[in-house]
MARZA-962522 format. One line per field, with one value per residue (C-alpha): y, x, z; residue in three letters; residue number from 0. Coordinates in pm, whole numbers. Layout:
! residues N
north <- (Y|...)
east <- (X|...)
up <- (Z|...)
r <- (ALA|...)
k <- (NUM|...)
! end
This chain:
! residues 392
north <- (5738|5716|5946|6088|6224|6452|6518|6838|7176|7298|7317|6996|6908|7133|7057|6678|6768|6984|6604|6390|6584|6622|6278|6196|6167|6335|6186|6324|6492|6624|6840|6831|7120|7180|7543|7779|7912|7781|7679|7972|8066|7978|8133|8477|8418|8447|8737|9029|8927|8945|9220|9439|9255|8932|8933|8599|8629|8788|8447|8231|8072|8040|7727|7571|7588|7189|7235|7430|7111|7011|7022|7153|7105|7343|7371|6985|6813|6467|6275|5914|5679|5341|5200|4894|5012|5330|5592|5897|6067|6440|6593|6582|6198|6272|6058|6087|5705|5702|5526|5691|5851|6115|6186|6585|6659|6801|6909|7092|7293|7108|7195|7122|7049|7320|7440|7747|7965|7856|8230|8456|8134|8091|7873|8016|7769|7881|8255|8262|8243|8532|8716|8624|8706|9013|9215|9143|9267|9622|9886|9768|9440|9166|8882|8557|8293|7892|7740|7870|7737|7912|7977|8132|8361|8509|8628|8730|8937|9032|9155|9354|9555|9587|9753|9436|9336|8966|8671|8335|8044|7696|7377|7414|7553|7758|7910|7669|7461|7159|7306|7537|7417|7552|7821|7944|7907|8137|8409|8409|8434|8744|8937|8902|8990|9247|9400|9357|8964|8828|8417|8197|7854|7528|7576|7521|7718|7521|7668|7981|8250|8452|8414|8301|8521|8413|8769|8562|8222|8065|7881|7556|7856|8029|8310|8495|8672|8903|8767|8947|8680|8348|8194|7818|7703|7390|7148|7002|6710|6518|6523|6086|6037|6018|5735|5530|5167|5067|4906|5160|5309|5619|5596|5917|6076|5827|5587|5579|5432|5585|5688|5830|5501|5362|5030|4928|4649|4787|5098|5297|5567|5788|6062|6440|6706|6732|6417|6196|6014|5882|5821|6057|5910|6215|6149|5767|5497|5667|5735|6075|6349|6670|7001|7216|7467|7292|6912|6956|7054|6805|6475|6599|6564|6214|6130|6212|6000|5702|5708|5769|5468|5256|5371|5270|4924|4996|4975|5322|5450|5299|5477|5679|5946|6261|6566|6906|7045|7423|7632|8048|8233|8613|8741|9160|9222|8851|8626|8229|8022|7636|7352|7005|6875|7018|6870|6540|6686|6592|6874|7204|7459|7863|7812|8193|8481|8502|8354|8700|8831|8754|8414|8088|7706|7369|7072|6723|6377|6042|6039|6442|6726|6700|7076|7426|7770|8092|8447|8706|8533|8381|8451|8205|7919|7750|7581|7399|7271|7140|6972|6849|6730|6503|6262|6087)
east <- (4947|4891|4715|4783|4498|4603|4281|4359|4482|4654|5046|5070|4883|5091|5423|5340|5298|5596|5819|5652|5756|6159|6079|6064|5712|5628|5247|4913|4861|4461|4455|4115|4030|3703|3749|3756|4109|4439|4668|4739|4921|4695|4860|4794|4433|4438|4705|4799|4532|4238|4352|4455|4162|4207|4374|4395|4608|4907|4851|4900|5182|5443|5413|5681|5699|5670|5346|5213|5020|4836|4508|4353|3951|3853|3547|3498|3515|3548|3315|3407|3706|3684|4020|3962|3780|4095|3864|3735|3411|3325|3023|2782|2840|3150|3430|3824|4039|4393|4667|4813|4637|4799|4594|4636|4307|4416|4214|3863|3793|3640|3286|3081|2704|2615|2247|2139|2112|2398|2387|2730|2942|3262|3536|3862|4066|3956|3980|3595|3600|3831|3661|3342|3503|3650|3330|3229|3565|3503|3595|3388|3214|3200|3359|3396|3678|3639|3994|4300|4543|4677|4447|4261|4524|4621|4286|4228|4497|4421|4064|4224|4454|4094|3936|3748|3623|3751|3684|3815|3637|3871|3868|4269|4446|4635|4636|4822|4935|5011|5253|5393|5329|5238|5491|5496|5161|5072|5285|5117|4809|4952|5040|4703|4512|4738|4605|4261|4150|3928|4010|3769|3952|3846|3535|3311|2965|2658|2455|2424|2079|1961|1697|1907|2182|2378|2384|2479|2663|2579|2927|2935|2983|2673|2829|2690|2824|2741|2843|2831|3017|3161|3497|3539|3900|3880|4082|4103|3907|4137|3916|3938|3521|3565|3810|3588|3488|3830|4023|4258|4371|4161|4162|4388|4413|4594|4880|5139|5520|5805|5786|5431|5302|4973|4979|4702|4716|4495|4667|4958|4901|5045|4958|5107|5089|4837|4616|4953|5000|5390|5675|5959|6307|6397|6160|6104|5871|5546|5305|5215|4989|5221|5000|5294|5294|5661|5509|5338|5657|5854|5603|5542|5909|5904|5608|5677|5946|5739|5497|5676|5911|5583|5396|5748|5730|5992|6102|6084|6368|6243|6478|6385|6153|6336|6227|6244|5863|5881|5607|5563|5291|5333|5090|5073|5453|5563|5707|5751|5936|5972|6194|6116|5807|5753|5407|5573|5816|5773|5999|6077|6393|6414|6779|6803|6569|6227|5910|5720|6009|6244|6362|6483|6262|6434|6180|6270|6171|6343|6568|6672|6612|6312|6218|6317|6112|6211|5977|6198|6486|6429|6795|6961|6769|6982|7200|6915|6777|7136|7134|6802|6874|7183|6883|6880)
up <- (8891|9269|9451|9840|10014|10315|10543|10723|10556|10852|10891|10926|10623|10449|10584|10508|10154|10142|10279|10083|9814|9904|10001|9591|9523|9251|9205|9298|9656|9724|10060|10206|10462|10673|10681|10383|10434|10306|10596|10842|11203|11447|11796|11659|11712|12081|12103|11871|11534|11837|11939|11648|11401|11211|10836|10721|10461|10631|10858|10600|10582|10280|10079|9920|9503|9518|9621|9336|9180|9498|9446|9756|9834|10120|10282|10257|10553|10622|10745|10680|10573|10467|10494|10321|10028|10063|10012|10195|10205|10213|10324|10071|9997|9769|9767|9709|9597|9794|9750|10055|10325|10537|10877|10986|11088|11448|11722|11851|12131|12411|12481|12744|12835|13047|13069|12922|12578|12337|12221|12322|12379|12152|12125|12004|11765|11401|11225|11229|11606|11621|11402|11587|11926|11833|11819|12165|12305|12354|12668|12952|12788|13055|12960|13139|13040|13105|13129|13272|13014|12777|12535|12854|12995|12642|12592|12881|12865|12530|12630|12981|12709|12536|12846|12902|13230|13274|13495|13456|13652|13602|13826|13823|14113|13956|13604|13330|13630|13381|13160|13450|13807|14082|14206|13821|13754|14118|13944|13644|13873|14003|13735|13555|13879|13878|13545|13647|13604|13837|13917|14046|14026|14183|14064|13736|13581|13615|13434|13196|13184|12938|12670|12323|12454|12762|13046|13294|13461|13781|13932|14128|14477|14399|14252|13975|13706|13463|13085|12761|12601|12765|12575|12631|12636|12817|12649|12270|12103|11869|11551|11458|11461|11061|11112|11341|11199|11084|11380|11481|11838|11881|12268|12225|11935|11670|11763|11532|11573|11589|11213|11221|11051|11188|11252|11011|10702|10499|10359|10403|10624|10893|11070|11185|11420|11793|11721|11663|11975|11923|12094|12115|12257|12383|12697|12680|12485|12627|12299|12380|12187|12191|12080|12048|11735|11624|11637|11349|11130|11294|11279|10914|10825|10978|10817|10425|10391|10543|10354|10040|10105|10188|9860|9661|9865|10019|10382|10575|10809|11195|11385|11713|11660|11796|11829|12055|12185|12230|12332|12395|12535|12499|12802|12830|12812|12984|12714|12862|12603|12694|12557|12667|12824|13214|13222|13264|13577|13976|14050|13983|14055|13966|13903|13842|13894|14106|13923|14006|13780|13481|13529|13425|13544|13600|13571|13630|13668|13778|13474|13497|13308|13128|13047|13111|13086|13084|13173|13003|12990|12578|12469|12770|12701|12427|12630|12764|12443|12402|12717|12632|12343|12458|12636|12293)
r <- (UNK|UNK|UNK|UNK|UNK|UNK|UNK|UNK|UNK|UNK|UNK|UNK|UNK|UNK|UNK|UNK|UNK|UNK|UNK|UNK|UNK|UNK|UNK|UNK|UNK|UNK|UNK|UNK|UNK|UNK|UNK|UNK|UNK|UNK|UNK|UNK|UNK|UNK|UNK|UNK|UNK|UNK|UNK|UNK|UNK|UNK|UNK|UNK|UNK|UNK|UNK|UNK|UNK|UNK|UNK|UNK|UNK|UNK|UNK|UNK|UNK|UNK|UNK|UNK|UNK|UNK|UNK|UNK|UNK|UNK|UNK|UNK|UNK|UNK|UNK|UNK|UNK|UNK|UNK|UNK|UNK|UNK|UNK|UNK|UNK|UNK|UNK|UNK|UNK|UNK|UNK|UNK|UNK|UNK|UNK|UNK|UNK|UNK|UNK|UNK|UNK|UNK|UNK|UNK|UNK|UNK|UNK|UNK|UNK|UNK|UNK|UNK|UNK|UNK|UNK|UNK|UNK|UNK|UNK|UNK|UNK|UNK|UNK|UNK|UNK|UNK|UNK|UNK|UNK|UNK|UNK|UNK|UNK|UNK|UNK|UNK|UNK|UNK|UNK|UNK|UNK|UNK|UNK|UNK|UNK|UNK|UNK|UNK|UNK|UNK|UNK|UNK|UNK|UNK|UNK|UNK|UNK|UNK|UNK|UNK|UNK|UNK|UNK|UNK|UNK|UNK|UNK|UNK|UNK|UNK|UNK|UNK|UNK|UNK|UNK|UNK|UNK|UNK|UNK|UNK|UNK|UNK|UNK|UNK|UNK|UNK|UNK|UNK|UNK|UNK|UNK|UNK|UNK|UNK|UNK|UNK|UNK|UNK|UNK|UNK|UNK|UNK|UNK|UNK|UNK|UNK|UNK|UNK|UNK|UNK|UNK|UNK|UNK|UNK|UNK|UNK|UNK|UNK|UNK|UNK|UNK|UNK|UNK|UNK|UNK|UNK|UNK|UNK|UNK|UNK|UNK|UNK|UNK|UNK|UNK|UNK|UNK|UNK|UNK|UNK|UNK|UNK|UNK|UNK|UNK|UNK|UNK|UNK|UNK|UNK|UNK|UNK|UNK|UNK|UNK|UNK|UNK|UNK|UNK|UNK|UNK|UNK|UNK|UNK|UNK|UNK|UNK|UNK|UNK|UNK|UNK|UNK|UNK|UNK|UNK|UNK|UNK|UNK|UNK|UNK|UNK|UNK|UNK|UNK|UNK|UNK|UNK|UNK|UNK|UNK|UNK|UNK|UNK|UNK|UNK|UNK|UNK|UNK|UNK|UNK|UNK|UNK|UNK|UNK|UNK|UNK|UNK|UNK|UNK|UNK|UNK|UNK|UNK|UNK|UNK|UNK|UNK|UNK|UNK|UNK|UNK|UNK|UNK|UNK|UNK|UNK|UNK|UNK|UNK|UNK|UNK|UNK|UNK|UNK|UNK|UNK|UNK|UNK|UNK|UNK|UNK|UNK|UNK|UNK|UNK|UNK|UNK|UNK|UNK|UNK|UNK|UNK|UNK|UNK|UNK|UNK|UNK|UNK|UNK|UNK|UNK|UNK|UNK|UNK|UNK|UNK|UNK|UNK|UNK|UNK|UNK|UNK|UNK|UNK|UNK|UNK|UNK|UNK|UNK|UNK|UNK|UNK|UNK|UNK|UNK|UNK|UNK|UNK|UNK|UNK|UNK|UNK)
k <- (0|1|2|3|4|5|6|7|8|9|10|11|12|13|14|15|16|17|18|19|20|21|22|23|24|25|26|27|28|29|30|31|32|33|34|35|36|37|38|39|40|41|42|43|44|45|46|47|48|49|50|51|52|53|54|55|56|57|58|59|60|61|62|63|64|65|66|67|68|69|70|71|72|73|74|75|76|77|78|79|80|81|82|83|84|85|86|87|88|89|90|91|92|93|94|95|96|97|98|99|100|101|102|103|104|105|106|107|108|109|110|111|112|113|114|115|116|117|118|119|120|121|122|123|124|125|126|127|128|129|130|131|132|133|134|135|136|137|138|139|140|141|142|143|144|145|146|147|148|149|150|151|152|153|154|155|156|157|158|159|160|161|162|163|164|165|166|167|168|169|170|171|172|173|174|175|176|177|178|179|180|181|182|183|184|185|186|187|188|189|190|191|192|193|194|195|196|197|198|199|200|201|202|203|204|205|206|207|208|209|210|211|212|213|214|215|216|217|218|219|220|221|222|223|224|225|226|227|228|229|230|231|232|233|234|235|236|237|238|239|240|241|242|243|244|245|246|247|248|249|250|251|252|253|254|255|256|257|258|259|260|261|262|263|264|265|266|267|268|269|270|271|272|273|274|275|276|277|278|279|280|281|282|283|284|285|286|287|288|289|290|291|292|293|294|295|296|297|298|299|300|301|302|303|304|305|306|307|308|309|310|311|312|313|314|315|316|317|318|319|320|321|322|323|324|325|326|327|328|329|330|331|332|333|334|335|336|337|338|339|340|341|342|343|344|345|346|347|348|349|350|351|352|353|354|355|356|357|358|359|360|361|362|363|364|365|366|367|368|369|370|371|372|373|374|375|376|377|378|379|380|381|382|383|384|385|386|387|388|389|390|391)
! end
């Protein structure tokens, strides 16, 4: 009997098992997760579960009833992988035979070497750290936010509705200038300094005070702050160290083709979801990491039937990856929902509305449309994912 280890029990962990499985293989499949928790919806973490109190199982997520005999070993993280030898090893020295090796162990918060007590600083990307956040976000706590992405502005939105006092120090320009740009991000800017948040961007903290506990952070201006508790959201760390040693392109995450098989000889393997750096023929033959809640359903489907046709020696299907990033960030009562990738765009058009309102974004590049969002404005958007869409 073969064996399919899947390291990551995330949704794309889960939705990998779910293909390989309509796929046609019927053998073993072991799911090995770091955290304690079977797989679970993470956005909710930075939005209505942080504010209302976290309940992880009404974030799990359904599981499929060809799933049922997965074995799944939580709390077990990875440390190693010796491609070669196809076997993984867990921390404690244990270690798991594959026959198949499914790579879904997604992304960290960044964190960053800044002087000063390590005590009252979170990161926000597990149910731990919202559990752990949660009790610091009280009326009138101070709270201080690094990163004005998304992961940023939802909390700090989250923690204004919470009677929070909130600052948010960034490099950026502009809040979630990336994803948005410049005139959308400014808006954004404006509403949340209309609720109360406090922006200090273009600049960075230096340095942190307080005995174990930070009470305060000293930015690259000279200004001071006052900190009860400082939330780091400044970027994601694709989690690969435990595949280190074994000739593969970790410069980014984990290249894979266009059928989420990494180009390695020594076992079949592929990789899902925000560490999968892969090409997508919707926007060109640029490998690109995508960490979109929908790319890891929509790698995973890929990636089943790959590895199930290499582990029946078999030829997999090497057609154009193609598939349709979508984001939404629900921020006090502004929803955005995106199709396409705007991040990629040198140009922008409000083709209807006024960005300090409900409205609808045009982004494009040399070869056209590349991406559309829309503030208020969810229900109009299809037509754009169709037009989208027709790129391939």
């Amino acid at each position: 009997m073969q064996r399919v280890v899947i390291v990551g029990a995330g949704l794309g962990g889960l939705r990998a098992a779910e293909s390989l499985r309509s796929a046609g293989y019927s053998d073993a499949i072991t799911i090995v997760g770091d955290e304690a928790y079977l797989p679970y919806n993470r956005p909710p973490l930075s939005k209505e579960a942080l504010a209302g109190g976290v309940d992880i199982e009404s974030l799990e997520f359904r599981r499929k009833a060809s799933v049922d005999d997965v074995e799944w070993l939580l709390g077990s993280p990875v440390v190693g992988c010796d491609l070669a030898a196809r076997t993984v090893t867990l921390d404690g020295g244990a270690s798991l035979d594959f026959d198949g090796l499914v790579v879904a162990s997604g992304i960290r918060p960044r964190r960053l070497p800044i002087p000063g007590p390590a005590g009252g600083r979170f990161a926000l990307r597990t149910a731990a750290d919202a559990l752990a956040v949660r009790e610091y976000l009280i009326p009138g706590a101070a709270i201080i936010i690094m990163g004005a992405g998304f992961i940023g502005c939802e909390v700090a939105a989250t923690a204004i509705k919470l009677g929070c006092s909130v600052h948010v120090v960034a490099l950026d320009e502009e809040p979630m200038v990336r994803p948005l740009g410049q005139e959308l991000g400014a808006a954004m800017r404006r509403r949340h300094e209309a609720r109360g948040v406090r922006f200090h961007l273009g600049h960075t903290i230096v340095a942190f005070t307080g005995d174990e506990h930070v009470r305060s952070a000293s930015l690259s201006d000279g200004t001071e702050l006052k900190a009860d508790i400082v939330i780091e959201a400044v970027g994601s760390v694709a989690n690969t160290e435990w595949l280190n040693g074994n000739n593969l392109n970790l410069s980014d995450g984990l290249l894979t083709d266009s059928c989420m098989q990494v180009e390695t000889p020594l076992a079949p393997m592929v990789a899902v979801g925000d560490l999968a750096r892969h090409p997508n023929a919707l926007f060109g033959s640029v490998p690109r990491r995508i960490e979109h809640w929908n790319i890891p359903t929509e790698t995973a489907r890929r990636a089943g039937p790959t590895l199930a046709s290499l582990l029946a020696g078999e030829e997999p299907d090497r057609s154009p990856f193609i598939a349709m990033p979508a984001f939404w960030s629900d921020q006090y009562e502004t929803k955005l929902q995106s199709f396409g990738m705007p991040g990629i765009a040198d140009r922008t058009e409000v083709t209807s509305g006024s960005v300090d309102g409900a409205c609808i974004i045009e982004y494009f590049d040399a070869t056209g449309l590349v991406g559309v969002i829309g503030v208020d404005r969810t229900a109009e958007l299809a037509p754009y994912r169709k037009a989208l869409l027709a790129r391939s």
